[in-house]
C-alpha positions in Angstrom: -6.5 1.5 6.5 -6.2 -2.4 6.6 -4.9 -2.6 2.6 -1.5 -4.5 2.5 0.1 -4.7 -1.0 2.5 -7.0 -2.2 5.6 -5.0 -1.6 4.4 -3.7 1.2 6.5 -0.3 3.1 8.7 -1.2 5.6 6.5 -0.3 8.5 3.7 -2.4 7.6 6.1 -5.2 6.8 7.8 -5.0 10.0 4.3 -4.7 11.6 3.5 -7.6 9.6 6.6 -10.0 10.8 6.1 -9.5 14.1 2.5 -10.6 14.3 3.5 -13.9 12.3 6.8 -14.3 14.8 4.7 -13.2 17.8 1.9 -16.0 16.7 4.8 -18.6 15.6 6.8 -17.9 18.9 6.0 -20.4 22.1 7.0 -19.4 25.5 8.8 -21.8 27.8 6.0 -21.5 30.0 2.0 -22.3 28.6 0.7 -20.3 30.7 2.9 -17.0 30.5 1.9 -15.1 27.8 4.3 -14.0 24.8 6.4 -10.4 25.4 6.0 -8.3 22.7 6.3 -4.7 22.7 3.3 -2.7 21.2 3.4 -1.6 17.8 3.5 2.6 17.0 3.7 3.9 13.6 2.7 7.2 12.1 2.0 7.1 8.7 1.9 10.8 6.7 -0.9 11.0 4.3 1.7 10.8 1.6 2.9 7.6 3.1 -0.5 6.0 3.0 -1.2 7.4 -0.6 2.0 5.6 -1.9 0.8 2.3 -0.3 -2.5 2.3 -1.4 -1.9 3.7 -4.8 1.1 1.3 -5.7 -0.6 -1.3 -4.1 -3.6 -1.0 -6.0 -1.6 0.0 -9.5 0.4 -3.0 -9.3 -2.9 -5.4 -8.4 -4.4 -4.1 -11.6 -1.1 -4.4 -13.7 -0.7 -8.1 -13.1 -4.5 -8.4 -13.6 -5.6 -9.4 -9.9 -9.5 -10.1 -9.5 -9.5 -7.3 -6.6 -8.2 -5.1 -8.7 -11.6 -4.6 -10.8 -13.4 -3.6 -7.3 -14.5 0.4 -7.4 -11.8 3.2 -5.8 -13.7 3.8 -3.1 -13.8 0.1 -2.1 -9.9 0.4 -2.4 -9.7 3.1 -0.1 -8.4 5.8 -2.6 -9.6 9.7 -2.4 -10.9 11.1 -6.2 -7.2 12.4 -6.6 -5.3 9.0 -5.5 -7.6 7.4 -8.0 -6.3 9.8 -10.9 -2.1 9.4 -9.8 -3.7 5.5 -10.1 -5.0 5.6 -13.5 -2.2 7.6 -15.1 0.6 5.4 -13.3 -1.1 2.0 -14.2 -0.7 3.6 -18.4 2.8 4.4 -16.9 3.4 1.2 -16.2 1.3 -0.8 -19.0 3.7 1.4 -21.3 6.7 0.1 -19.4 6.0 -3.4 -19.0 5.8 -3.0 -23.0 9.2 -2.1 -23.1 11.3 -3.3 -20.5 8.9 -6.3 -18.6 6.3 -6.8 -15.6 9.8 -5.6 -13.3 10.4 -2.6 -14.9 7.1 -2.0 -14.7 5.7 -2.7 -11.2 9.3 -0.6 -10.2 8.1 2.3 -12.2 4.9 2.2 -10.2 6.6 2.4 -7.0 8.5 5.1 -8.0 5.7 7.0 -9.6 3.1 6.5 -6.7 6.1 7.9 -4.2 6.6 10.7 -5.9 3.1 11.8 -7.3 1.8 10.7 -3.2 4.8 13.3 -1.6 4.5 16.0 -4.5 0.1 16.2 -3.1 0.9 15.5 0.1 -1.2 12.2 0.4 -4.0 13.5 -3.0 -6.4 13.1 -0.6 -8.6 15.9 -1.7 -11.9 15.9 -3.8 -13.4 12.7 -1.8 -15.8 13.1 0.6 -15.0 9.5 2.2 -11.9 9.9 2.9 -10.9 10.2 6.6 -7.0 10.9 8.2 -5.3 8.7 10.2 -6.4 8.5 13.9 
């Protein structure tokens, strides 16, 4: 889907790394090309759901300028959007309490469990497409 977040899961981390050490990485020879072995990763809906939502939860809890694009620009279905909404009060609430750490931890947790409990919340959106 081409959304990172700032605490990114590990597969798009790793994924991540090894396109910066693959780019950073110099063979002895110029003109053999760099070894690496091809990336594969399938994501469950629920996997991408937590990324996107915490991502975009935790972008609009610290007050990011992308966070005040529209859901559909973030790549969230209708019911993503929602488990957004009510974990951003979650964390609001939180961050009252117990600080922005608390807070943006709350959102991870909350976005992993509402994502896994709707198995991705990717109904009700007519944009929304699965993984190919």
């Amino acid at each position: 889907m081409g959304h990172s977040r700032s605490s990114r899961p590990g597969g798009v981390s790793a994924l991540l790394v090894t396109l910066v050490v693959a780019g950073c990485t110099h063979s002895s020879s110029p003109e053999a090309p760099a070894a690496s072995a091809p990336v594969t990763q399938k994501s469950s809906p629920a996997d991408i759901c937590t990324s996107l939502v915490s991502y975009w939860a935790k972008e609009t809890l610290k007050g990011s300028k992308a966070a005040g694009i529209d859901w559909e620009q973030k790549g969230l279905s209708n019911e993503q959007y929602a488990i957004h909404e009510e974990i951003v009060a979650a964390g609001r609430s939180e961050e009252r309490r117990q600080g922005r750490d608390k807070a943006l931890a709350l959102i991870d947790q909350q976005a992993r469990e509402r994502c896994a409990a709707q198995n991705g919340a990717t109904g009700s959106s007519e944009n929304w497409r699965p993984p190919r």
